[in-house]
C-alpha positions in Angstrom: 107.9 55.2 95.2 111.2 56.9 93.9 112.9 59.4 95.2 110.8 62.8 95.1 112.4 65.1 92.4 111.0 69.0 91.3 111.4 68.8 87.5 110.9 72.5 85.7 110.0 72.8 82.0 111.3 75.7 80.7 110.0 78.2 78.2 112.6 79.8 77.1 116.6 80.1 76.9 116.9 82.4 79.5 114.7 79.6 82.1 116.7 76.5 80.3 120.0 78.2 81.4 118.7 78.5 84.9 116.6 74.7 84.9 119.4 72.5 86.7 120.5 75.0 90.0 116.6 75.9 90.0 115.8 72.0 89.6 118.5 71.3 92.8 117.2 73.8 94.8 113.2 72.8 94.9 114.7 69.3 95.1 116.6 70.2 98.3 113.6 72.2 99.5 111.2 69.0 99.2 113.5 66.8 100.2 114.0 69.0 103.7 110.2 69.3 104.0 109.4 65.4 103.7 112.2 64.9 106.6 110.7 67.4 108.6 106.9 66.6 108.2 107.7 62.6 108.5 109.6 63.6 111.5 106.5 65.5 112.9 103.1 63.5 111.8 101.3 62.7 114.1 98.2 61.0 112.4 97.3 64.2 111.1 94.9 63.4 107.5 96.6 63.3 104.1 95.5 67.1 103.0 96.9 68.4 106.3 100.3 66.8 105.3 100.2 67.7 101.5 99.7 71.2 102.6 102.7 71.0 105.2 104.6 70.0 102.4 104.0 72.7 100.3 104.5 75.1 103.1 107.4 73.7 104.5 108.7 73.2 101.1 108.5 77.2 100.4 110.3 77.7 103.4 113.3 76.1 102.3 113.4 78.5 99.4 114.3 82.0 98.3 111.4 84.1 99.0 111.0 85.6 95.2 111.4 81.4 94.4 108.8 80.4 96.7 106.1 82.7 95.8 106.6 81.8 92.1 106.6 77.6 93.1 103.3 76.3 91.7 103.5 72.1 91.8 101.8 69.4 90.2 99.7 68.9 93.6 98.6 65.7 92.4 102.5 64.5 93.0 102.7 66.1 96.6 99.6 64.8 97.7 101.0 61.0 96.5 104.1 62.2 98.8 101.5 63.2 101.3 100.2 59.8 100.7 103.2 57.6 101.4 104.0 59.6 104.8 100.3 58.7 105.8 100.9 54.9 104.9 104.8 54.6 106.5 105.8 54.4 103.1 109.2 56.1 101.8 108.0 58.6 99.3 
């Protein structure tokens, strides 16, 4: 699996001006949570961990960004996934 990136698809000018520094920061955020939840599992099952990831992901971020940060769960629940299985996600 590659490297876990948050990729945004912007609606207008105004959210295309801001996709790259928005883009880095979720990407940071995720990247943070999968050390930290890696760091901490503990057999727990894979819905427990996609959860954590979300959560711990939103930490990492600006409140306003966090409550706005809707991912594709389907790709943090394969994330979930490869922490389950040892894998590097």
């Amino acid at each position: 699996m590659s490297e876990p990136h948050v990729t945004l698809e912007p609606r207008d000018p105004v959210q295309e001006k801001l996709r790259g520094p928005l883009e880095q920061q979720l990407t940071s955020a995720l990247q943070a949570a999968i050390d930290r939840v890696r760091g901490q599992y503990a057999g727990e099952p894979v819905e427990l961990v996609c959860q954590r990831l979300l959560d711990e992901t939103r930490v990492g971020l600006h409140p306003d960004i966090a409550a706005g940060f809707q991912p594709d769960m389907d790709e943090f629940c394969r994330v979930a996934v490869a922490i389950v299985r040892g894998e590097a996600p």
